[in-house]
C-alpha positions as CSV (number, residue, x, y, z in Angstrom):
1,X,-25.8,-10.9,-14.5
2,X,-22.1,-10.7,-16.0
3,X,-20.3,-13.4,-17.2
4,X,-17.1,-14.0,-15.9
5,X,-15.5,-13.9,-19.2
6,X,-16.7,-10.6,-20.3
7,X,-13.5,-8.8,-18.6
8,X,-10.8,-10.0,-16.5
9,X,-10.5,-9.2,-12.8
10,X,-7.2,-7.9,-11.5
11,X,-5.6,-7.9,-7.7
12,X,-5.6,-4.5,-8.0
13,X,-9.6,-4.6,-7.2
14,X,-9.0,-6.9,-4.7
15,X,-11.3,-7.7,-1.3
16,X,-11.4,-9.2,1.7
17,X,-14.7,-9.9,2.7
18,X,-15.8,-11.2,6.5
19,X,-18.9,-13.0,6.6
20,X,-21.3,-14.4,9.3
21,X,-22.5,-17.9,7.6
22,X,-25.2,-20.1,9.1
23,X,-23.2,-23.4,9.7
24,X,-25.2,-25.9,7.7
25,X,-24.1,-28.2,4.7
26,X,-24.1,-26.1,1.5
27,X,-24.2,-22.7,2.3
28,X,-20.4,-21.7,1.4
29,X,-21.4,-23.5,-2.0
30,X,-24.2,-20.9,-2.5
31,X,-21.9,-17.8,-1.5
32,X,-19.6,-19.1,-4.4
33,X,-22.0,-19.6,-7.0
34,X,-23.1,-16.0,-6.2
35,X,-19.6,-14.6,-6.5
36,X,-18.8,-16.7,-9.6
37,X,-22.2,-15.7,-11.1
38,X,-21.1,-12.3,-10.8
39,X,-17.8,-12.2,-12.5
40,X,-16.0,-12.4,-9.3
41,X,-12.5,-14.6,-8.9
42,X,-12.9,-16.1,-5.6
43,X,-9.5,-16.7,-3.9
44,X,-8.5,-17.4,-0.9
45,X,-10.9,-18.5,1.7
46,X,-10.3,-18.7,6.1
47,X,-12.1,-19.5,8.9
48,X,-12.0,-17.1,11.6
49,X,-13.6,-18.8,14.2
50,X,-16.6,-21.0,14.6
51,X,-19.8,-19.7,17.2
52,X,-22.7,-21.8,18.1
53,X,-24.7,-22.5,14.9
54,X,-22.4,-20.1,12.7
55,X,-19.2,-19.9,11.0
56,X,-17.3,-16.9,10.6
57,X,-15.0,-16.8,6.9
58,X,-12.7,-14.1,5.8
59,X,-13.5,-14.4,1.3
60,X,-10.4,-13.2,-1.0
61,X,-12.2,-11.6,-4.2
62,X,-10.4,-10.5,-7.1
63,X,-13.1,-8.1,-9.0
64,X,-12.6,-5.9,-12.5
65,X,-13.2,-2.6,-10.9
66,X,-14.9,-0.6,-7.6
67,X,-18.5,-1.1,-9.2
68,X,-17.9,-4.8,-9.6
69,X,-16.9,-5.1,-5.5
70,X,-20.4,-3.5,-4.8
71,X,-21.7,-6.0,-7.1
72,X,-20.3,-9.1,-5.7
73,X,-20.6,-7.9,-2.3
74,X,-24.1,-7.2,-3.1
75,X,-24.5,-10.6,-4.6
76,X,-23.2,-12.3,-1.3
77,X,-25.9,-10.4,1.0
78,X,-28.7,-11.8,-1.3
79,X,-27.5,-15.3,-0.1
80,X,-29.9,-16.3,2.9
81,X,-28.3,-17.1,6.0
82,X,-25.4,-15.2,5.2
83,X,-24.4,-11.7,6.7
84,X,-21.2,-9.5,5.2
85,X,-19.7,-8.0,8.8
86,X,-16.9,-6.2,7.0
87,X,-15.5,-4.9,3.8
88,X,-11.9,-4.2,3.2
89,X,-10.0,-2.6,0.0
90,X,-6.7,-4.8,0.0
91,X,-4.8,-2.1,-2.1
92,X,-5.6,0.4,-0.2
93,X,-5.2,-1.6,2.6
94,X,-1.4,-2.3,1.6
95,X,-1.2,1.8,1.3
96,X,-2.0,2.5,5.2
97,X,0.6,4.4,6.8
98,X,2.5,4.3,3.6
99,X,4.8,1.3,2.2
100,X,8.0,2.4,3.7
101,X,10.1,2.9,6.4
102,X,13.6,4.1,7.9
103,X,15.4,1.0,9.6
104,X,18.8,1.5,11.7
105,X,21.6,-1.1,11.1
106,X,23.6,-0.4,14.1
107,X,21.8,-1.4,17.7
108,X,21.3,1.0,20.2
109,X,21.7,-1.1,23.3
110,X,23.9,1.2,26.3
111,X,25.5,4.2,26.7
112,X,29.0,2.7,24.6
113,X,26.8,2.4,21.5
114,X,25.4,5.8,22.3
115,X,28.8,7.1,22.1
116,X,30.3,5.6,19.1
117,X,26.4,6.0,16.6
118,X,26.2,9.7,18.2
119,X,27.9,12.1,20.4
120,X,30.7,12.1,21.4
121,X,31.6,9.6,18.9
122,X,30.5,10.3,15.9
123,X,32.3,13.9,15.9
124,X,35.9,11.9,15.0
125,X,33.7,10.7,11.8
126,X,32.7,14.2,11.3
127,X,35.9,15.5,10.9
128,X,37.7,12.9,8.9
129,X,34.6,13.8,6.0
130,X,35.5,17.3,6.8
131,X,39.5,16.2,5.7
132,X,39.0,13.8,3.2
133,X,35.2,14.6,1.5
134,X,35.3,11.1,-0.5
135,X,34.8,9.5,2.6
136,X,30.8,10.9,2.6
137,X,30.5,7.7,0.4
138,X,32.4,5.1,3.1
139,X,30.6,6.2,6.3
140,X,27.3,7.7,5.1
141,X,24.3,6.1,2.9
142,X,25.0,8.1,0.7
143,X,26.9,5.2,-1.3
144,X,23.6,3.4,-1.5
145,X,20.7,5.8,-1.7
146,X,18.9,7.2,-4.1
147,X,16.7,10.1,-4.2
148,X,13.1,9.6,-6.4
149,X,12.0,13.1,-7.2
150,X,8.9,14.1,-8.9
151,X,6.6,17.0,-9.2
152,X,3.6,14.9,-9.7
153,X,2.5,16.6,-13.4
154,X,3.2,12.8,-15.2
155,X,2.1,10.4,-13.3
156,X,1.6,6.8,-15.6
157,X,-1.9,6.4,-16.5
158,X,-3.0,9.5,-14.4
159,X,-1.3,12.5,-15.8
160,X,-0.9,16.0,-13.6
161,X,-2.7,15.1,-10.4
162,X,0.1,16.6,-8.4
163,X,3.1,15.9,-5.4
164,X,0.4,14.5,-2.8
165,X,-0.9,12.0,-4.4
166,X,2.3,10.9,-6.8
167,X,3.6,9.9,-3.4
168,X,1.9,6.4,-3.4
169,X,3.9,5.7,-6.9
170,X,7.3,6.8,-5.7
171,X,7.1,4.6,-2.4
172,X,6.2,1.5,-4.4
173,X,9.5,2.6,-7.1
174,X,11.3,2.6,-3.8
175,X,9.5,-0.4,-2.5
176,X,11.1,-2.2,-5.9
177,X,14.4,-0.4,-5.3
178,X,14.8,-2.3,-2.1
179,X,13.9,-5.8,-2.8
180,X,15.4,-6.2,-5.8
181,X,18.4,-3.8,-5.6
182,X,19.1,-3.9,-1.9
183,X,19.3,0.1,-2.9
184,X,17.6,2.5,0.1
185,X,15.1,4.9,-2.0
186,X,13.5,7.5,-0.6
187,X,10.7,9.5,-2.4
188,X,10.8,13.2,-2.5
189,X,7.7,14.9,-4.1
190,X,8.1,18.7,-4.7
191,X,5.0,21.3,-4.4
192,X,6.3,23.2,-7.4
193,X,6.2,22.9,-11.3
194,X,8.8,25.6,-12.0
195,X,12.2,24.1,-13.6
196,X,14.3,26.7,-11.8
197,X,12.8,25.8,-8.3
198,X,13.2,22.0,-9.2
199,X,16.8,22.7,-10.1
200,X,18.0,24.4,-7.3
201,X,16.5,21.8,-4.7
202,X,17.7,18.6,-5.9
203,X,21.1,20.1,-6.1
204,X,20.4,21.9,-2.3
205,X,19.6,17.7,-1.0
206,X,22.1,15.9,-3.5
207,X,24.5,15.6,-0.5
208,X,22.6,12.6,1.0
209,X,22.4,10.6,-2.3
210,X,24.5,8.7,-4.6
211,X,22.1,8.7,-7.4
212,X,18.8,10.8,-8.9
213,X,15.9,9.4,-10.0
214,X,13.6,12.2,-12.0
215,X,10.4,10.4,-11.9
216,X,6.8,11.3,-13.6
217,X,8.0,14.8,-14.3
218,X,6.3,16.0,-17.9
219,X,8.0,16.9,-20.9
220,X,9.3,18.9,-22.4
221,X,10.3,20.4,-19.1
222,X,12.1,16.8,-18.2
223,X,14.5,17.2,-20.3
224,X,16.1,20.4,-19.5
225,X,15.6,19.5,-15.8
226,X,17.5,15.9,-16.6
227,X,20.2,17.4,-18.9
228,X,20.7,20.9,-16.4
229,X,21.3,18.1,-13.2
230,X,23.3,16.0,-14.9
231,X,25.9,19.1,-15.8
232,X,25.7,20.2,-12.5
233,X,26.0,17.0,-10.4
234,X,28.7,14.9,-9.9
235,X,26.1,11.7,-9.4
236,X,24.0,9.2,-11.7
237,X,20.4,11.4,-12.7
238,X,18.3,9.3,-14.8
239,X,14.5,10.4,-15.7
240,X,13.4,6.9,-15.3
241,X,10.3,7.6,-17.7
242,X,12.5,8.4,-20.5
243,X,15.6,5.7,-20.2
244,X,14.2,3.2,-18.2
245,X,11.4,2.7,-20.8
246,X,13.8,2.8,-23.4
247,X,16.6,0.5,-22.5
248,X,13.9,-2.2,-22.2
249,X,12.0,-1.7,-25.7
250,X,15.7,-1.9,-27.2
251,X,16.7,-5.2,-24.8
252,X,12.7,-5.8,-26.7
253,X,13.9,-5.0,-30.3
254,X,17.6,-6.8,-29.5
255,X,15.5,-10.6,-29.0
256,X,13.3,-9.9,-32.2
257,X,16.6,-9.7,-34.1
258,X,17.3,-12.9,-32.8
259,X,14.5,-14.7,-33.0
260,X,14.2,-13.6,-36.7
261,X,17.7,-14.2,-37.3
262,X,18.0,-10.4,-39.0
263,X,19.9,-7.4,-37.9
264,X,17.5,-4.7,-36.3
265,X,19.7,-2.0,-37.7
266,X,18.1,-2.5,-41.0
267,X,14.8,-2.1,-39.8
268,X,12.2,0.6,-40.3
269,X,10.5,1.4,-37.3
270,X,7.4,3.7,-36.8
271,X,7.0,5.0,-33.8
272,X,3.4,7.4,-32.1
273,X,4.6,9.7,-29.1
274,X,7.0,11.8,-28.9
275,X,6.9,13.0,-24.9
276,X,9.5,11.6,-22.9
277,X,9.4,7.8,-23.4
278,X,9.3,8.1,-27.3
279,X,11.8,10.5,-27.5
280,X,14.0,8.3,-25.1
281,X,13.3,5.9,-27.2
282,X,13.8,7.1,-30.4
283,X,17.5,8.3,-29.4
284,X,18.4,5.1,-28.1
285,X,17.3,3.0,-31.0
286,X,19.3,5.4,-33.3
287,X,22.7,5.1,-31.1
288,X,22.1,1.2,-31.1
289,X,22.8,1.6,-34.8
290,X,19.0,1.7,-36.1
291,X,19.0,4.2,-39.1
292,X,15.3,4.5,-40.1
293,X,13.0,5.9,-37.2
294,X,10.0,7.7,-37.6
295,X,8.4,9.6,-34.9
296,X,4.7,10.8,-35.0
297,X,2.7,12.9,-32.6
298,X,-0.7,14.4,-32.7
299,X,0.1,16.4,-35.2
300,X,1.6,13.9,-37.5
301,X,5.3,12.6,-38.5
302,X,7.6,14.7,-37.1
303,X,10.4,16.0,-40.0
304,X,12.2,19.2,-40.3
305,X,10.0,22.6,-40.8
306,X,7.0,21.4,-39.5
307,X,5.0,24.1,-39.0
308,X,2.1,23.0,-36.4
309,X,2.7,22.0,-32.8
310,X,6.5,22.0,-33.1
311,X,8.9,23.4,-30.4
312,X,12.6,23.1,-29.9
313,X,12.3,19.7,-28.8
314,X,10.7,18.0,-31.4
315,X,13.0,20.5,-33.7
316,X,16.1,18.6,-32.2
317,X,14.1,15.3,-33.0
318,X,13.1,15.8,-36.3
319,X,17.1,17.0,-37.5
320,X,18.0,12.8,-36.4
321,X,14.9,10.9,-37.6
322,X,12.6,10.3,-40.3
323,X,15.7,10.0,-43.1
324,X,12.7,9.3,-45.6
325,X,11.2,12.6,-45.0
326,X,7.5,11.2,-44.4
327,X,5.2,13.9,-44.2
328,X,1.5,12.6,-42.6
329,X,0.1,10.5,-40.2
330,X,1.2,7.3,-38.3
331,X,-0.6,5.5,-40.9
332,X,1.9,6.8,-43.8
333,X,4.8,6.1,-41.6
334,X,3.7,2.5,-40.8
335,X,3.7,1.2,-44.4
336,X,6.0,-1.2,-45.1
337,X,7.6,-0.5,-41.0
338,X,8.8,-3.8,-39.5
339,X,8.1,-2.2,-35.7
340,X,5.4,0.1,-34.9
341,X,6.4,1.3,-31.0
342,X,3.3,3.2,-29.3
343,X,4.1,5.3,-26.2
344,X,1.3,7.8,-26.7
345,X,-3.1,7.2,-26.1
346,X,-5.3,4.5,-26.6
347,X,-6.6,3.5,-30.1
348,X,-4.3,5.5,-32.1
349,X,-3.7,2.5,-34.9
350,X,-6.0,0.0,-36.7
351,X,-5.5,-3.3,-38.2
352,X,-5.4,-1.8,-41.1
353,X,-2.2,-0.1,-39.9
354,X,-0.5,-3.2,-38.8
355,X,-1.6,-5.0,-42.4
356,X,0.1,-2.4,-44.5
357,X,3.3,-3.0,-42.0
358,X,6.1,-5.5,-43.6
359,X,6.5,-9.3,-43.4
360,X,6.7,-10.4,-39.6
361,X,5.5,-6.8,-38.6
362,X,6.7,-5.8,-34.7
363,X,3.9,-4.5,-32.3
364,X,5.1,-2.7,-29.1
365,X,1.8,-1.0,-28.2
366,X,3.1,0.4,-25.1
367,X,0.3,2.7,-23.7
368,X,-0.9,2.5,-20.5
369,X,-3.7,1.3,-19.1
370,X,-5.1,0.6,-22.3
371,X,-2.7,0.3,-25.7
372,X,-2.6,2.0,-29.3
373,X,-4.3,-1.1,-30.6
374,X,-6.7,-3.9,-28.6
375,X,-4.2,-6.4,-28.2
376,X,-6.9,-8.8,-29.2
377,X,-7.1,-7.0,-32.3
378,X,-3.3,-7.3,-33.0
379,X,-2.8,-10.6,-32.0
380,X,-3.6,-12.4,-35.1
381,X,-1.6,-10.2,-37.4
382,X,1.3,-9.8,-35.4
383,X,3.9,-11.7,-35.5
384,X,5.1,-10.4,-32.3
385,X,3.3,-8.0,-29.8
386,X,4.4,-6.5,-26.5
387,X,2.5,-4.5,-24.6
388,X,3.0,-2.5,-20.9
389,X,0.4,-4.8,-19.6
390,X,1.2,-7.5,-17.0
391,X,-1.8,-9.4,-18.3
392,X,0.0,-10.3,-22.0
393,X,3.1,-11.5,-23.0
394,X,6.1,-9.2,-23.5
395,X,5.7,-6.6,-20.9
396,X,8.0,-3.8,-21.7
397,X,8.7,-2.7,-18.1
398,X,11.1,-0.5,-16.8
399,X,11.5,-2.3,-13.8
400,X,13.9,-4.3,-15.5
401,X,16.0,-1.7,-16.3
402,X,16.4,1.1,-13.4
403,X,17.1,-1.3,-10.4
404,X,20.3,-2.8,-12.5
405,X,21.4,-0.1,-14.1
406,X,21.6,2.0,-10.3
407,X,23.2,-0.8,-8.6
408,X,25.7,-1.1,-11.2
409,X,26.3,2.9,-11.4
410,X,26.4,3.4,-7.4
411,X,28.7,0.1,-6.9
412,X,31.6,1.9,-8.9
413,X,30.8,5.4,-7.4
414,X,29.5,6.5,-11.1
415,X,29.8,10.4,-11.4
416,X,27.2,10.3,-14.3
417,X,25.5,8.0,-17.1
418,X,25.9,7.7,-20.6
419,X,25.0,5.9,-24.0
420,X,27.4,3.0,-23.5
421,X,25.6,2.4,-20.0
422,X,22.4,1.9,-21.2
423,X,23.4,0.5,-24.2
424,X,25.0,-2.1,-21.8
425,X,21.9,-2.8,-20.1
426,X,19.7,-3.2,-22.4
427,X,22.3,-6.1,-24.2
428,X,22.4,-7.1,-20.5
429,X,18.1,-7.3,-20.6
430,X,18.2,-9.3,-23.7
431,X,20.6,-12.1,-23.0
432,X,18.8,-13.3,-19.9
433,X,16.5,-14.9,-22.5
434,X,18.8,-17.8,-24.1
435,X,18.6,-18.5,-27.9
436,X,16.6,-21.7,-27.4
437,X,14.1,-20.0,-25.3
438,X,13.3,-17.1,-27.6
439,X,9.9,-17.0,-28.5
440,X,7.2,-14.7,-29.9
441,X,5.9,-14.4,-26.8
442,X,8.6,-14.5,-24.9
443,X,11.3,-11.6,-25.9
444,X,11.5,-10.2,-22.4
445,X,12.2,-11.8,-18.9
446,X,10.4,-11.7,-16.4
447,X,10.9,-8.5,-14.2
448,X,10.3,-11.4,-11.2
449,X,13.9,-12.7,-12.5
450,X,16.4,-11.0,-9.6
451,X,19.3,-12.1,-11.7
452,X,18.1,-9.7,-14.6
453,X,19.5,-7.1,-11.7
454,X,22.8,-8.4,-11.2
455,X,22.9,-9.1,-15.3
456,X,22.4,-5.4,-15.7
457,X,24.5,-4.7,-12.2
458,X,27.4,-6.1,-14.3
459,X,27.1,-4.6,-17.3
460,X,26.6,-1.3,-16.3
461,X,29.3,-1.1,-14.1
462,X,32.0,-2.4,-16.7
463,X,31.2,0.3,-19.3
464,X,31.2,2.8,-16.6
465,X,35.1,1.6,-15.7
466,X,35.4,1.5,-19.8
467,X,34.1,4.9,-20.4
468,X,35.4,6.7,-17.2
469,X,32.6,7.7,-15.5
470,X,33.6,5.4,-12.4
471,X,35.1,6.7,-9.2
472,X,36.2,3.4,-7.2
């Protein structure tokens, strides 16, 4: 028997259960004892119809995993009188037939919207692309679509499990595209690892979009990919892992200045991971102004002439960070840190780590599903914690960042990105929080907030028109 407070239940482990009850007095209490007895979160309950002496219910069930739904399904059947008819997966449920789909705008009602949406019609808007090529933006949607490529070999939580099944990911990236950026995303998974091939096909498709989003692509091949597509497209290509996570740990770091009343600039921060989030990361924090960043993989700090696991990546790093020249572990680069950022593996830091920190130390534990640190364990020493969990305060999440920050770029016709855009966003981030709100555990708004979106919109389309990447 499992108590329900051992470990929380999430909607992700979420069923529906239809069950045949004996209609007497009592007998729902009993299936909810059972449920409850068993860890489950009982939710929503219906009735969906009543037969002679029974009563057929549909039970909502939030459980911690797919062994826990066996064990509170099997806990209902042991309730006499009761039978379970049917079991259904509510995620995988929402996933059926995929969580997308292609809408027109224009009706098709007779043969005179025939002729204006296609032939013979559409020929006269053929030819005036052909004449004036900026007009691709006016009459197509390309002006408002965005492309979501990955190769699969990254996936959050999951690593290389391939094109097929990244696809789920990138239709819920486009899903949140949609409704909070009224932005048409479409995923495009690729059944090939090689750089080259990667390459040449989003340039060979970049006609139909007005922005690229590299998505769960590993590093170090990510950023070659990002940085050769960026030279050779005239279009906004982000790799959301890398900038998206990054604009929103600074918009993170930006509040905790704040709410300390000290300037972040003079901070020591301590960072573990150095793929494509930390690196992101790492660069941003240094163009913000921050001076003293460490980066530490596997292998230790990262500084110049590091022998072991170094390539020309971390080469490039190590020339711009670690000014102290810290040579060991993420434990030596943690002592006396103010912020310890973790975008790496579970249980990477101790206590003991975060103890040796500064006064008021900074804990973005930021790996996902489970973080550097228990956040249990962190919680009492410090001051302020953030994770990339939904179930604790101050969830770094990129949602906040790439909705804004590609509405803003394709609303001015943005033939790139640059610093001062997601510099600009990440201000943006911030300042949805107002000063009297600030809190330790609340740094970050809500990704739930749709004016974080146009905030960010705003920005990021102003230093675009400042720094001349803007076309309209």
């Amino acid at each position: 028997m499992v108590s329900p407070s051992v470990c929380s239940t999430s909607p992700c482990y979420s069923i529906q259960i239809r069950i045949e009850i004996d209609n007497v007095i009592g007998k729902f209490a009993q299936i909810a004892l059972a449920i409850g007895m068993v860890g489950g979160n009982l939710g929503a309950v219906d009735i969906v119809r009543v037969e002679r002496g029974k009563i057929i219910r549909d039970v909502t069930v939030d459980a911690r995993d797919a062994e826990h739904e066996r064990e509170i399904v099997a806990a209902i059947k042991n309730v006499g009188g009761v039978k379970v008819l049917r079991t259904m997966d509510r995620t995988f449920t929402a996933h059926e037939g995929g969580k997308i789909e292609m809408r027109s705008k224009v009706p098709i009602r007779d043969r005179n919207d025939l002729s204006q949406v296609y032939t013979p019609g559409v020929a006269r808007v053929c030819m005036d692309i052909h004449d004036h090529p900026e007009h691709v933006y006016r009459y197509t949607i390309k002006r408002n679509t965005v492309a979501i490529i990955t190769d699969g070999t990254a996936v959050l939580g999951l690593g290389d499990i391939g094109p097929d099944a990244a696809m789920p990911v990138m239709e819920g990236k486009a899903m949140i595209f949609k409704e909070f950026a009224d932005i048409d995303a479409f995923p495009i998974a690729l059944r090939t690892k090689d750089p080259d091939e990667i390459v040449a096909t989003v340039k060979n498709i970049a006609t139909s979009f007005g922005g690229i989003n590299l998505e769960d692509i590993s590093a170090p091949r990510c950023f070659d990919i990002e940085m050769r597509l960026r030279k050779d497209l005239a279009m906004p290509v982000i790799h959301d892992d890398q900038h998206g996570t990054a604009v929103v740990a600074l918009a993170a770091l930006i509040n905790v200045g704040r709410l300390f009343k000290k300037d972040i600039r003079k901070f020591k921060v301590a960072m573990v991971g150095a793929g494509a989030a930390g690196t992101a990361i790492a660069r941003i924090l240094l163009a913000y102004g921050i001076k003293d960043v460490t980066v530490s993989d596997s292998k230790g700090t990262v500084y110049p002439g590091r022998r072991t696991g170094m390539n020309p990546h971390l080469a490039a790093l190590a020339k711009i960070t670690n000014p102290r020249k810290i040579k060991g572990t993420i434990s030596d680069a943690m002592k006396g840190a103010n912020v310890f950022i973790g975008v790496s593996a579970p249980n990477v830091i101790t206590a003991k780590d975060i103890k040796g920190m500064a006064k008021d130390p900074v804990v973005c534990a930021l790996a996902n599903p489970d973080p550097e640190i228990a956040p249990e364990e962190a919680l009492p020493l410090a001051r302020v914690l953030a994770t990339g969990r939904s179930d604790y305060p101050n969830q770094i999440n990129n949602m906040l960042a790439y909705p804004g920050i590609f509405r803003g770029l394709l609303d001015v016709h943005a033939k790139g990105v640059n610093e001062a855009v997601k510099l600009a966003a990440a201000e943006a981030i911030a300042h949805m929080v107002k000063t009297e709100e600030l809190h330790e555990d609340y740094i970050i708004p809500s990704p739930f907030d749709k004016r974080v979106v146009q905030a960010v919109a705003h920005a990021v389309a102003e230093a675009a028109r400042k720094t001349g990447l803007a076309e309209r």
